[in-house]
C-alpha positions in Angstrom: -2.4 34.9 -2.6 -0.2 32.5 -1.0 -1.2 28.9 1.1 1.0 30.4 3.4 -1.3 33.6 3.4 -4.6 32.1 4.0 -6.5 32.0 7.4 -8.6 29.6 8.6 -11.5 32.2 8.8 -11.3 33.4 5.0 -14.0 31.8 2.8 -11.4 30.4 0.1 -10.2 28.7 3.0 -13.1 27.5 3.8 -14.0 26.5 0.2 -10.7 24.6 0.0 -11.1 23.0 3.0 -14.5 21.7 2.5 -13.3 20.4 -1.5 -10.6 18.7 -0.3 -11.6 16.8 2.8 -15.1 15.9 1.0 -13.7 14.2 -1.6 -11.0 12.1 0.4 -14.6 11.0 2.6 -16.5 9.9 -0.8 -13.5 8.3 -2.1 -14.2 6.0 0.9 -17.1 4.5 -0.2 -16.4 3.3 -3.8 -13.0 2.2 -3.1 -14.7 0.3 -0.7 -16.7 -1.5 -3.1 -14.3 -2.2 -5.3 -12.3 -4.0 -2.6 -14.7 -6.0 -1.9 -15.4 -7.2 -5.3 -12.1 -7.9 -6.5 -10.1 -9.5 -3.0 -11.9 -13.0 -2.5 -9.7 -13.3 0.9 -10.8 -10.8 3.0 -8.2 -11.5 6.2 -5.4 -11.0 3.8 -3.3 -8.3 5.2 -3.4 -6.6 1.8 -7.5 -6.0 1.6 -7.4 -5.0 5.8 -4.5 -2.8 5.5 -6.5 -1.0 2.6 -9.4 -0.6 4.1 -8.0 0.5 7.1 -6.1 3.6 5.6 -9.4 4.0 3.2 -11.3 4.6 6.2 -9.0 6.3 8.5 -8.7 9.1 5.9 -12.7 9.4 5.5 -12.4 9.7 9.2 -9.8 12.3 9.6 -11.3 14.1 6.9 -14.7 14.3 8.9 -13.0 15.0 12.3 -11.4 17.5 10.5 -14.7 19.2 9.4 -16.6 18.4 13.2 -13.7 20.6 14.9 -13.8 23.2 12.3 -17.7 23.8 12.0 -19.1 22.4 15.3 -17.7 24.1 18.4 -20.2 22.7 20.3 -18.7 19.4 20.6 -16.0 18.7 23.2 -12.1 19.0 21.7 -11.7 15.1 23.0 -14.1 13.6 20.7 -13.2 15.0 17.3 -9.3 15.0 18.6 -9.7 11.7 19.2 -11.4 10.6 15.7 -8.2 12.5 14.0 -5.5 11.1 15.4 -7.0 7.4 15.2 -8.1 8.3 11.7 -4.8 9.9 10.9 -2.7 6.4 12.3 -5.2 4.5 9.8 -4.5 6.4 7.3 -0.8 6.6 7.7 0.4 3.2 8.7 -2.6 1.6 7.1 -1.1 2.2 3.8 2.5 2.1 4.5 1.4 -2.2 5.3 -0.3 -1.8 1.9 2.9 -0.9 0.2 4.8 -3.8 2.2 2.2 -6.4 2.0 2.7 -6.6 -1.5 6.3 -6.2 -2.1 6.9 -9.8 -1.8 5.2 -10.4 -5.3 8.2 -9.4 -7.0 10.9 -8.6 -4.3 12.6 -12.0 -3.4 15.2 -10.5 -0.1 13.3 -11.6 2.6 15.5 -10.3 4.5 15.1 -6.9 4.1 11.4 -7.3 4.0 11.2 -7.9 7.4 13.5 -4.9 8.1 11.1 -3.0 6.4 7.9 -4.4 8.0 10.1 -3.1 11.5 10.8 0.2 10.2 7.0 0.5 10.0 6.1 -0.8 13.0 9.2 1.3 14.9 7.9 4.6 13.0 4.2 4.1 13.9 4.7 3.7 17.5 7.0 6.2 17.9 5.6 8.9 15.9 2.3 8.4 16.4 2.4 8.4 20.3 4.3 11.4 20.2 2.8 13.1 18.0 -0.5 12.4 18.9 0.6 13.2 22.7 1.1 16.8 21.7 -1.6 17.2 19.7 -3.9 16.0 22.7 -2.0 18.8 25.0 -2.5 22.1 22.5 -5.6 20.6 22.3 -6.5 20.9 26.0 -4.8 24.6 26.4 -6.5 26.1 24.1 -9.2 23.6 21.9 -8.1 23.2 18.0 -9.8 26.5 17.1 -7.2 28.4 19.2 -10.2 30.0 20.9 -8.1 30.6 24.0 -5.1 32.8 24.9 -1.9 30.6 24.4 -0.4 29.4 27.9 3.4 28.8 28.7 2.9 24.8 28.5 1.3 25.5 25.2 4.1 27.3 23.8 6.4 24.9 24.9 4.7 22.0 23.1 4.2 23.7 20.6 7.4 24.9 19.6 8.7 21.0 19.9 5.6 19.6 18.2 6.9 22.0 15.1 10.3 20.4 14.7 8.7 16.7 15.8 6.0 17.3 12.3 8.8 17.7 10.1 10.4 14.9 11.4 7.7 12.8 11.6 6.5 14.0 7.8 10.0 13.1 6.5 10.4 9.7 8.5 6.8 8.8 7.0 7.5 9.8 3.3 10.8 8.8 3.3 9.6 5.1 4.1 7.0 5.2 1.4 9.9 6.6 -0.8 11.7 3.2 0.1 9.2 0.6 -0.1 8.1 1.9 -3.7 11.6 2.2 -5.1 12.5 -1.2 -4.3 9.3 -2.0 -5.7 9.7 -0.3 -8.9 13.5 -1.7 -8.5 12.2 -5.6 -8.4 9.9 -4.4 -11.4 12.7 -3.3 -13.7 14.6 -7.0 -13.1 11.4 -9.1 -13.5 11.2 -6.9 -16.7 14.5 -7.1 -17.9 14.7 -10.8 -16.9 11.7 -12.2 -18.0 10.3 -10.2 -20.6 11.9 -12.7 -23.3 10.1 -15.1 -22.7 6.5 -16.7 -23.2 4.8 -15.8 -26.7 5.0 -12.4 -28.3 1.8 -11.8 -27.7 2.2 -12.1 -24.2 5.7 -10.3 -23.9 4.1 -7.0 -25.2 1.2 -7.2 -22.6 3.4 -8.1 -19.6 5.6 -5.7 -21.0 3.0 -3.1 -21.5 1.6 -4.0 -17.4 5.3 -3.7 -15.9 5.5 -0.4 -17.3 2.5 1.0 -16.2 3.0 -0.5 -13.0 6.7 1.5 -12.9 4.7 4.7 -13.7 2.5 4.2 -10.8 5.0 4.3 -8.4 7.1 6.8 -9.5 4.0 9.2 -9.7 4.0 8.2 -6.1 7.5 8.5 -5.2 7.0 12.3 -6.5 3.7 12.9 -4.4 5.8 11.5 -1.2 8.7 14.3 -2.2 6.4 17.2 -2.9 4.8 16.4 0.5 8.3 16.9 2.3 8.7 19.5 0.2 5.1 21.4 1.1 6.4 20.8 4.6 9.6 22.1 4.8 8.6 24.9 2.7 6.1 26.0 6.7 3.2 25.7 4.0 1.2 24.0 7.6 -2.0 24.8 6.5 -1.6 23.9 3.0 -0.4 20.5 3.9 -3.1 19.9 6.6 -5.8 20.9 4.0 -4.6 18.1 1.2 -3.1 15.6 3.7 -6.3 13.3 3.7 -6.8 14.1 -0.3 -3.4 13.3 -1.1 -4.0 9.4 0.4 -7.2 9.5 -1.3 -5.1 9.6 -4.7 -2.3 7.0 -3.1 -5.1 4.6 -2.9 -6.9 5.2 -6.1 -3.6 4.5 -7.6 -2.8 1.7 -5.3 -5.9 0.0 -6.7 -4.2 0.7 -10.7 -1.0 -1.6 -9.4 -3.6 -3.7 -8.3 -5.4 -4.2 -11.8 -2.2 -4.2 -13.5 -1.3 -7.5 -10.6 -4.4 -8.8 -12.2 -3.6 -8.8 -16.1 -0.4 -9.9 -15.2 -1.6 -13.0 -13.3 -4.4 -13.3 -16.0 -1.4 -14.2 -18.7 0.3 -16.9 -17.1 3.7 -15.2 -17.8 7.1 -16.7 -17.2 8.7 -16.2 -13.9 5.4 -15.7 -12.2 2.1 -18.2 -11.8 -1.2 -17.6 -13.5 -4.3 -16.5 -10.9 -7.1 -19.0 -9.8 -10.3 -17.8 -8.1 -8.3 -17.9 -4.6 -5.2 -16.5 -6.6 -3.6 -13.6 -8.5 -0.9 -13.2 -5.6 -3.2 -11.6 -3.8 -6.1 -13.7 -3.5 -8.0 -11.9 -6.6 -11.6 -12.7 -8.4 -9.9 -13.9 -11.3 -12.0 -15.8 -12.9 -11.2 -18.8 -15.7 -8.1 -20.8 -14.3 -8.4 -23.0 -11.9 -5.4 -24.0 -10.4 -1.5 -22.6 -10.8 1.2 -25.2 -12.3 4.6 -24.5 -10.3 7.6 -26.6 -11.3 9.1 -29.3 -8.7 12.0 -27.4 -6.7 13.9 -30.5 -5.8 17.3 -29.6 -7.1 18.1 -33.0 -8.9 14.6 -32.3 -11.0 15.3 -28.4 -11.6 18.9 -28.8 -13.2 18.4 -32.0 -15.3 18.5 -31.0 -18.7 16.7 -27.3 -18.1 17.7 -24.3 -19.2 19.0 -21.9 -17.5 15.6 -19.8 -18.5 13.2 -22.6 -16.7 15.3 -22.4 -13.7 14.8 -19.0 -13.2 11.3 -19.0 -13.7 10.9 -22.0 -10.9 12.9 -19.3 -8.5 10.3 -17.0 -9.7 7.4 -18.9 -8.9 8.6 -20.2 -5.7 9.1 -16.5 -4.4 5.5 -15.3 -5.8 4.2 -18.7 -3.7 6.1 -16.8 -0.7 3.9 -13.7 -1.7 0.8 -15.6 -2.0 1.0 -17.2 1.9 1.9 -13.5 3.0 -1.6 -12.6 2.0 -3.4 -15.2 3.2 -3.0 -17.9 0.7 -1.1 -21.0 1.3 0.4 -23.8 -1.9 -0.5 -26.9 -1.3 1.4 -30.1 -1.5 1.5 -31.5 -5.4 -0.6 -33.9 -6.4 0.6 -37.9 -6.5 3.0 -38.4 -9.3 0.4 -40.5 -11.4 -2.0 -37.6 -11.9 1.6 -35.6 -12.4 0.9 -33.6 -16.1 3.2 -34.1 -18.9 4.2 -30.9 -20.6 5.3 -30.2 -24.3 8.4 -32.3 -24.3 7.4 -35.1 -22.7 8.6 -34.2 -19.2 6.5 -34.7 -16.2 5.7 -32.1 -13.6 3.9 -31.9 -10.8 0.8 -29.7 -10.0 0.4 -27.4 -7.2 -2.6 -26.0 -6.7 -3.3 -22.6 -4.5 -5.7 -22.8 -2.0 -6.5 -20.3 1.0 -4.6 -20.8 3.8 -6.6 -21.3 7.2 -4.8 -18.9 9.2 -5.5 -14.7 9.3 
């Protein structure tokens, strides 16, 4: 039997339904948790962005059910509890995706044409979107207990062509954000992974790696979503939707770990973690402060390779990343208490500290 074949009245419907949107609601709760435990800054936009499409799926998923099982309750409260829970969900992790981009992607530039392309497509698809949904809604309740009227059928058949939009616009900028992501990956890889011990090479290599599968698998779910969609598999697609950004965020939180071992290291071309550190404010434990080279250009270029230099223009971008979760460098220390390193040459010490503002 097909997706497309299935009726919300058939009990493997019903069976698939309740799988699916009960496991995108528990999935809340330990991500949650782990959250919690591992981001020390909790106004960072990182740990409120993921929280925010955490629970906006949970509470989709349990609008979802409400509407489906209770017919008691009035169509306004449950259709109300979706679509906030769906523009959670959605957005939420698109600012996920973004807020950490600036870790390894230096272009500020197109960063903040990015962070507009999210805010454009969230306002514009959301309202309409949840507009219509708000009007089929009233004519005949999400059950379709009611005979269809003519305004119905209107919306409707403009709501159709505005989801497939809307599904491609949405996926299509996930597709983006992670490509560049896995793009600014590859070149810290290719550029970087020469240096530092060999030790350290093969677990930075080993973390970069991992962190490109992560996004691809990613990439792929984003596609096979258009995919489900454009294939008029509706049902199929509105069964999953909340399950599929459960698994988003469960492997949202592996690029997070493999952020951690990578800040653990100290590598080349990025700064070890503190306790207020790891680029995004992480419980790192151990180190207490992260050494970042002067960037005064008369310091940078005498007598440095051309290695050192790029791991300076390395460090200062991941500082960038740092203040873009809510951490801020401060100014180095006095140049008595500067440190001396294995030649002989003294460098200043910046340590990371969380920034005041949200």
């Amino acid at each position: 039997m097909l997706f497309s074949d299935v009726r919300w009245g058939t009990q493997i419907a019903t069976i698939i339904l309740i799988c699916f949107q009960c496991v995108a609601i528990w999935s809340t709760v330990p991500l949650t948790i782990r959250m919690f435990a591992t981001i020390r800054d909790k106004r960072s936009l990182y740990f409120r962005a993921t929280l925010a499409s955490s629970w906006g799926l949970s509470l989709r998923s349990q609008a979802y059910l409400m509407g489906y099982y209770n017919r008691s309750i009035p169509w306004w409260i449950y259709g109300t509890l979706s679509q906030i829970g769906w523009i959670l969900m959605v957005s939420g992790f698109a600012l996920v995706l973004w807020s950490r981009l600036g870790l390894l992607f230096a272009n500020e530039r197109v960063k903040k044409y990015l962070l507009y392309l999210i805010i454009f497509n969230g306002i514009v698809w959301h309202t309409i979107l949840t507009v219509f949904a708000m009007i089929m809604w009233d004519q005949r309740g999400p059950i379709f207990a009611a005979r269809p009227t003519a305004l119905y059928k209107r919306v409707r058949d403009v709501n159709e062509i505005f989801e497939y939009v809307q599904i491609c616009f949405f996926n299509s900028q996930e597709i983006l954000i992670s490509s560049i992501y896995i793009y600014a990956a590859y070149v810290y890889l290719r550029d970087f992974s020469h240096l530092g011990s060999p030790s350290t090479r093969a677990k930075v290599r080993k973390a970069i790696v991992l962190l490109l599968i992560i996004q691809a698998i990613v990439v792929f779910i984003d596609a096979a979503v258009i995919t489900i969609d454009l294939l008029g598999l509706s049902q199929l697609k509105g069964m999953i939707n909340s399950f599929i950004y459960c698994v988003k965020l469960e492997l949202e939180f592996l690029v997070l770990n493999q952020l951690i071992e990578i800040s653990r290291m100290g590598v080349p071309g990025l700064p070890s973690s503190s306790p207020r550190n790891g680029g995004l404010d992480l419980e790192v434990p151990d180190i207490a402060e992260a050494p970042i080279a002067p960037t005064g250009p008369s310091e940078r270029t005498r007598g440095r390779g051309e290695g050192e230099n790029e791991r300076d223009d390395a460090h200062a971008r991941f500082g960038n990343g740092l203040k873009e979760q809510g951490v801020s460098i401060a100014q180095p220390i006095s140049p008595s208490s500067s440190e001396s390193d294995s030649s002989g040459r003294k460098t200043a010490s910046y340590s990371i500290v969380r920034s005041e503002g949200s």
